[in-house]
N, C-alpha and C positions, 0 to 999 in steps of 0.2 A: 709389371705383371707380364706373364710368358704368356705365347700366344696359347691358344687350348685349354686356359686355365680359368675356372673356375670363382666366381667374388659373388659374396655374401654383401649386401649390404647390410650395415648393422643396424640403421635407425626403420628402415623397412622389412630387411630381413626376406625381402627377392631375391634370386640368384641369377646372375648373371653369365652367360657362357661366352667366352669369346671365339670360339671354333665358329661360330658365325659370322666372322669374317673371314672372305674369302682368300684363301693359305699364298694363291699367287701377287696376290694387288698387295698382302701385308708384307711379304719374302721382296715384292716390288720397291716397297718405302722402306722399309728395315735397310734395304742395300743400298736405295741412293742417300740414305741420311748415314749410313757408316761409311761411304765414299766423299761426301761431304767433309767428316772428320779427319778422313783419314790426310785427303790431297792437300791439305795446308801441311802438316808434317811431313810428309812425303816431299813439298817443295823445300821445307827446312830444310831435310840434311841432306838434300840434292845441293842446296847454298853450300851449307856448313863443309861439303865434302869436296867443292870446290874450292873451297876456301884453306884446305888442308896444304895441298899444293904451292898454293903461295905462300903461303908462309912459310914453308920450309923453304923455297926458292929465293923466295922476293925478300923476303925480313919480316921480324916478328912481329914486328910494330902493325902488322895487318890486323891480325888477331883483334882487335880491338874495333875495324869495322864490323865484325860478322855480328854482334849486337845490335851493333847501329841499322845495319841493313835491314838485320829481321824487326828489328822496331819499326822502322819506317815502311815496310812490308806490310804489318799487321798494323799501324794505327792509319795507312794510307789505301790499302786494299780490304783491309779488313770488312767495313760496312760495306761493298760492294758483295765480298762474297757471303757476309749474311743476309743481304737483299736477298741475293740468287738462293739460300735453304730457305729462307722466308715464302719466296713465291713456291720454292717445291712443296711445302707444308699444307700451302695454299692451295694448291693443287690436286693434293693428294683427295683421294675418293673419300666420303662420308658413312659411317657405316649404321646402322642401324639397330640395333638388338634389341631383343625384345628379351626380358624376363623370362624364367622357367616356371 
């Protein structure tokens, strides 16, 4: 649901308006959780582009870590950096709304 928008519930049939949350604390969480998403891929093909280099340099046979690396990346770093969106979630303000 977009923020300003508008929800019906169906089985009460209240409406709900979300413009009651405050635009800067939501544009707040909206941006650290797309920053979130974004910094793991962002560090991928910072790897993968370093990884380009060697292989044409060094031998092909490289190619066959950059898997390996970003596996062990994500099954070794992984729950660390979803603790870290866990507590921002956790963090984040509570909001309130009240029915129309």
């Amino acid at each position: 649901m977009r923020y300003g928008a508008r929800w019906e519930c169906p089985s009460c049939g209240r409406s709900w308006d979300t413009a009651q949350i405050p635009a800067d604390e939501y544009r707040g969480l909206i941006h650290d959780l797309r920053m979130y998403r974004l910094v793991p891929i962002a560090i991928a093909l910072v790897i993968a582009a370093a990884f380009v280099p060697l292989v044409i340099f060094v031998g092909e046979g490289l190619i066959f870590l950059l898997p390996l690396l970003l596996a062990f990346l994500a099954i070794f770093l992984g729950p660390f950096w979803k603790k870290r969106v866990r507590r921002r979630v956790a963090a984040a303000p509570q909001w309130n709304l009240r029915p129309e």
